[in-house]
N, C-alpha and C positions, 0 to 999 in steps of 0.2 A: 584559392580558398573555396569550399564545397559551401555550397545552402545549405544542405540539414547534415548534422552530426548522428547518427544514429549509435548508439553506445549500447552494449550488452554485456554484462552480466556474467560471466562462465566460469561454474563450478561445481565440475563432476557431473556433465550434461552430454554425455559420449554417444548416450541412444537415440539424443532427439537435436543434437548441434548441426548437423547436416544438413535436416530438413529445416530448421531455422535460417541457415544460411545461407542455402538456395532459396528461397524466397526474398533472402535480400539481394543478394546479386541481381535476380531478376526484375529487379523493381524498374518498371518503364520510366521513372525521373533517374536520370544519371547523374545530378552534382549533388552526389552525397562523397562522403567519408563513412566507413564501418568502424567502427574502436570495440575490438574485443579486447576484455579486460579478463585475463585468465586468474581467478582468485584462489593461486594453489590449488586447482585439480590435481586429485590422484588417479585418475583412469587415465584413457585416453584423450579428453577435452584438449589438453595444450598442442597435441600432434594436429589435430583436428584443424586446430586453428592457424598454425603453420602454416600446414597445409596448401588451406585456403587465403590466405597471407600470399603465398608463393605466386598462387594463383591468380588472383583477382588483387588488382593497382590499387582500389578503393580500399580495400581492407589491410587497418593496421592491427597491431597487436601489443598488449602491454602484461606482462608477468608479475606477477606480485604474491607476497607470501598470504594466506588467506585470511580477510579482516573483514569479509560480510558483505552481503550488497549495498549497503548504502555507501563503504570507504571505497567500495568498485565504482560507483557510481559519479562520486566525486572526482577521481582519479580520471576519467571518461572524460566530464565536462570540464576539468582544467585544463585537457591535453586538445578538445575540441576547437576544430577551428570555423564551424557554418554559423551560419545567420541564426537556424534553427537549433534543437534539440529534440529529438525521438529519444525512447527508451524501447528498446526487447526483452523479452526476457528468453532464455535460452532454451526451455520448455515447450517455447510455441511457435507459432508461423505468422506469416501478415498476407494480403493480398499484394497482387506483384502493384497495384496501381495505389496500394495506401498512401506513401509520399508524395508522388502526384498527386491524389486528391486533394491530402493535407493544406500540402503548398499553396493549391489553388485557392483553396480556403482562406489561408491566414493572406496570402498576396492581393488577394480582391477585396477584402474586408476588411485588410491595415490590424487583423488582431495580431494581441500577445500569446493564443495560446490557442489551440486546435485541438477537440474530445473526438476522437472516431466513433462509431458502432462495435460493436466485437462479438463475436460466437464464442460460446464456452463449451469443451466438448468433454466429456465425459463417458468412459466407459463406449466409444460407438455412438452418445446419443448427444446430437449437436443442440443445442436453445441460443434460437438468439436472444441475447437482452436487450429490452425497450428502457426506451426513460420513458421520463415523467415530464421532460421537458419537448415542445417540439424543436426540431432543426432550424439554425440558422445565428444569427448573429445575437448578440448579448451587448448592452452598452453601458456603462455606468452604473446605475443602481441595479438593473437586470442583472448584473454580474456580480453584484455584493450580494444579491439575495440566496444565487449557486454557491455562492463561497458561505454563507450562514448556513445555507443546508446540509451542506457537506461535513460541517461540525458532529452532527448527529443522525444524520437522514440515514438508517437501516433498512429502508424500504425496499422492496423486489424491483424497483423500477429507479431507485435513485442514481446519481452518478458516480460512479466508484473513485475512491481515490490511489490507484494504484497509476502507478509510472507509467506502464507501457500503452495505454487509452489515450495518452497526451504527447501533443509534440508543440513546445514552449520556444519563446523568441529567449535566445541565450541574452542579450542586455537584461531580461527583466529578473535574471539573478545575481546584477551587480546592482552598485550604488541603495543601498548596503548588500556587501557582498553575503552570498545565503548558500549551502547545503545543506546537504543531507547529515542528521545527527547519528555521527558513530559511534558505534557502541553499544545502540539501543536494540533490545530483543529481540521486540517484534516493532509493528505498528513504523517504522520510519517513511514511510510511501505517504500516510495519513498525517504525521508529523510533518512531513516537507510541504504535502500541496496545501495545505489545511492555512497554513501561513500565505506559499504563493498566490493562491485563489484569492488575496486580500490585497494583491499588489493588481491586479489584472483589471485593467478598465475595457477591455474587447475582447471578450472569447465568442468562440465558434462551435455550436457543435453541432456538429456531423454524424448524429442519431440514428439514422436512418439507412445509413452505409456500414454493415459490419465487415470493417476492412480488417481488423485483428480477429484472430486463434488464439483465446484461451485455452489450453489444456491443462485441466486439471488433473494432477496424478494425486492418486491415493498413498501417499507416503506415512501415513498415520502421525503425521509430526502436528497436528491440531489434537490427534487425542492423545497425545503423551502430556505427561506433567511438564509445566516450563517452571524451573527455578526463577523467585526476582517477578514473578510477572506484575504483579500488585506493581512495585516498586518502578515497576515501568511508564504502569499506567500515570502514576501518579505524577513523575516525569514529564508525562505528555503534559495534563492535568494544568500544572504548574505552570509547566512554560508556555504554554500557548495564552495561557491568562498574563502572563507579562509581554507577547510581543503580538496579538492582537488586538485589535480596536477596542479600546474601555466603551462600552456599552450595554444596556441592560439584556440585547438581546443575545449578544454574543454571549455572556455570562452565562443567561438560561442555557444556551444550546451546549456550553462545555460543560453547565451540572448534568444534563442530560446523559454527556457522552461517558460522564463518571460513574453516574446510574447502573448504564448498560454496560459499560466495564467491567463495574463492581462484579457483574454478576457470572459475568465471564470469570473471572477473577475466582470466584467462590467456587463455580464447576469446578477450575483449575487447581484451586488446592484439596477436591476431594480426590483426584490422582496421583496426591503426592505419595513419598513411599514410606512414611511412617507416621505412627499416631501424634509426637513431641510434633514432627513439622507442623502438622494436619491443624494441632493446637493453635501453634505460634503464630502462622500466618490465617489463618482466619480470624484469631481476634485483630491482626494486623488489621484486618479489610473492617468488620465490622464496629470495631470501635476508632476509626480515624475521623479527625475532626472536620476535613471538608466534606467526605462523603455524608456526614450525618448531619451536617449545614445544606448542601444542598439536596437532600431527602426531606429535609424539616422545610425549607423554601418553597420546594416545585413539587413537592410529592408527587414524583416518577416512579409509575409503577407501583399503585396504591395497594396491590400488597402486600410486598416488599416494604413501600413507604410505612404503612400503618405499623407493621412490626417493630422496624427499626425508631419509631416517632414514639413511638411506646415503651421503647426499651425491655422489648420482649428479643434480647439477644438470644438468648438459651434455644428459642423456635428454629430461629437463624441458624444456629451450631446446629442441632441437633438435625436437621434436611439434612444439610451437607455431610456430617457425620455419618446418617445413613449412606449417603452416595460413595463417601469413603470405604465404609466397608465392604459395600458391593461392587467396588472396586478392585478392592484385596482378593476378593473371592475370586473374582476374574482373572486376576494376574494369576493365582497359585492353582488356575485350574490350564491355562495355558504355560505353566511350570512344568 
């Protein structure tokens, strides 16, 4: 049985899989397992992964017809047999010593869960990101206050809740048994840890060390319209008010995260592709009843709140409305 499972992701990642996987190979801790989870790739991803299967004892491999990173994800940690759990994503690269570090980390300080540092690189120009926390161990309440912040914290320096920053002790996703929700659009990454972070009485984090490679690609899939997205949020919204802690403060920080949703939400239907949709779901967003409960509550975003508390809906429409059509204009100029 290996110590850390490290689990990845792969779908349709042909130009940057190689370099991901040479970085893991060369990781100077050797009791890992690799699990690539090939999620229907149609390029060349699945040969890739073969491949290096063929190649290197660590690395297994599992095929599956394409159902999202989050059913990739689950499928990983069922089939996982370490102590630990990493996540990669197939996109990016790690330092050869990030497992080692990790390890040391969570083995010396008995945590449930270990945040690295990470470099996001773009275009040629690398940033590393700082927190807002400093490095080192978290114990009890210090760890409820990360897991509250994380509810809402959009800050430049907060801690992100994406999978591949963390490498978690696999028991603290049994008793009651937990994954990741399939099916859902976007947001599953914020969904899963958002609940985790409220099980974790010792994290670790390792701020200071950007052992991960973010790369960002420009795929334009942030500025395309998402069908349902509203309907996602709301999802989140919902569930996480039923399976974390009844408390006043938790409450605030998920009207919060509805707030700043919303508003995503609004951009996102001025890209939609016609005027009926354009209609339908923006009155969806601007006249639903928790949104407009907790805007009357916490007035987030006073003026957005002031609007919407007034019931000066028509203002609301009419922004995004404009946005709409200078959106259309855009499309049929790139026609």
């Amino acid at each position: 049985m290996s110590k850390v499972s490290i689990i990845i992701p792969v779908y349709n990642a042909e130009k940057t899989l190689c370099r991901c996987l040479d970085s893991l190979v060369a990781q100077t801790y050797e009791d890992i397992e690799i699990i690539l989870v090939n999620d229907g790739s149609v390029d060349s991803s699945r040969n890739i992964c073969e491949t290096y299967k063929d190649k290197f004892s660590q690395i297994s491999l599992i095929n599956q017809k394409n159902a999202g990173p989050a059913t990739a994800r689950n499928v990983g940690i069922d089939c996982a047999s370490g102590k630990y759990i990493s996540f990669v994503d197939a996109d990016d690269y790690v330092e050869c010593n990030m497992i080692e570090e990790m390890v040391r980390a969570a083995e010396t300080s008995h945590a449930d869960m270990v945040i690295c540092g990470y470099e996001q690189e773009y275009a040629g120009v690398i940033v590393k990101h700082e927190y807002k926390y400093d490095s080192g161990l978290y114990v009890g309440e210090e760890a409820k206050k990360i897991a509250i912040d994380l509810i809402s914290d959009v800050s430049a320096k907060r801690i992100p809740p994406y999978s591949w920053v963390r490498m978690i002790l696999k028991d603290s996703l049994e008793n009651p048994r937990m994954r990741y929700a399939e099916g859902m659009i976007r947001s599953e990454d914020y969904y899963f840890f958002v609940q985790l972070h409220f099980r974790v009485k010792r994290l670790y984090l390792l701020g200071d060390k950007p052992l991960y490679h973010y790369m960002e690609i420009d795929n334009s899939v942030t500025h395309r319209y998402v069908p349902n997205y509203w309907s996602s949020v709301k999802e989140i919204y919902c569930g996480l008010l039923k399976k974390l802690p009844e408390n006043e403060d938790v409450k605030k920080r998920l009207g919060v995260m509805l707030v700043q949703r919303s508003l995503i939400a609004l951009n996102n239907v001025s890209k939609s592709f016609n005027k009926e949709q354009f209609r339908k779901e923006i009155y969806e967003i601007i006249m639903d009843d928790d949104l407009n409960y907790v805007i009357r509550k916490n007035r987030t975003n006073k003026k957005f709140a002031c609007l919407m508390v007034n019931h000066m809906y028509w203002v609301v429409y009419l922004r995004y409305f404009i946005k709409f059509i200078y959106s259309r204009l855009f499309l049929n100029k790139l026609a």
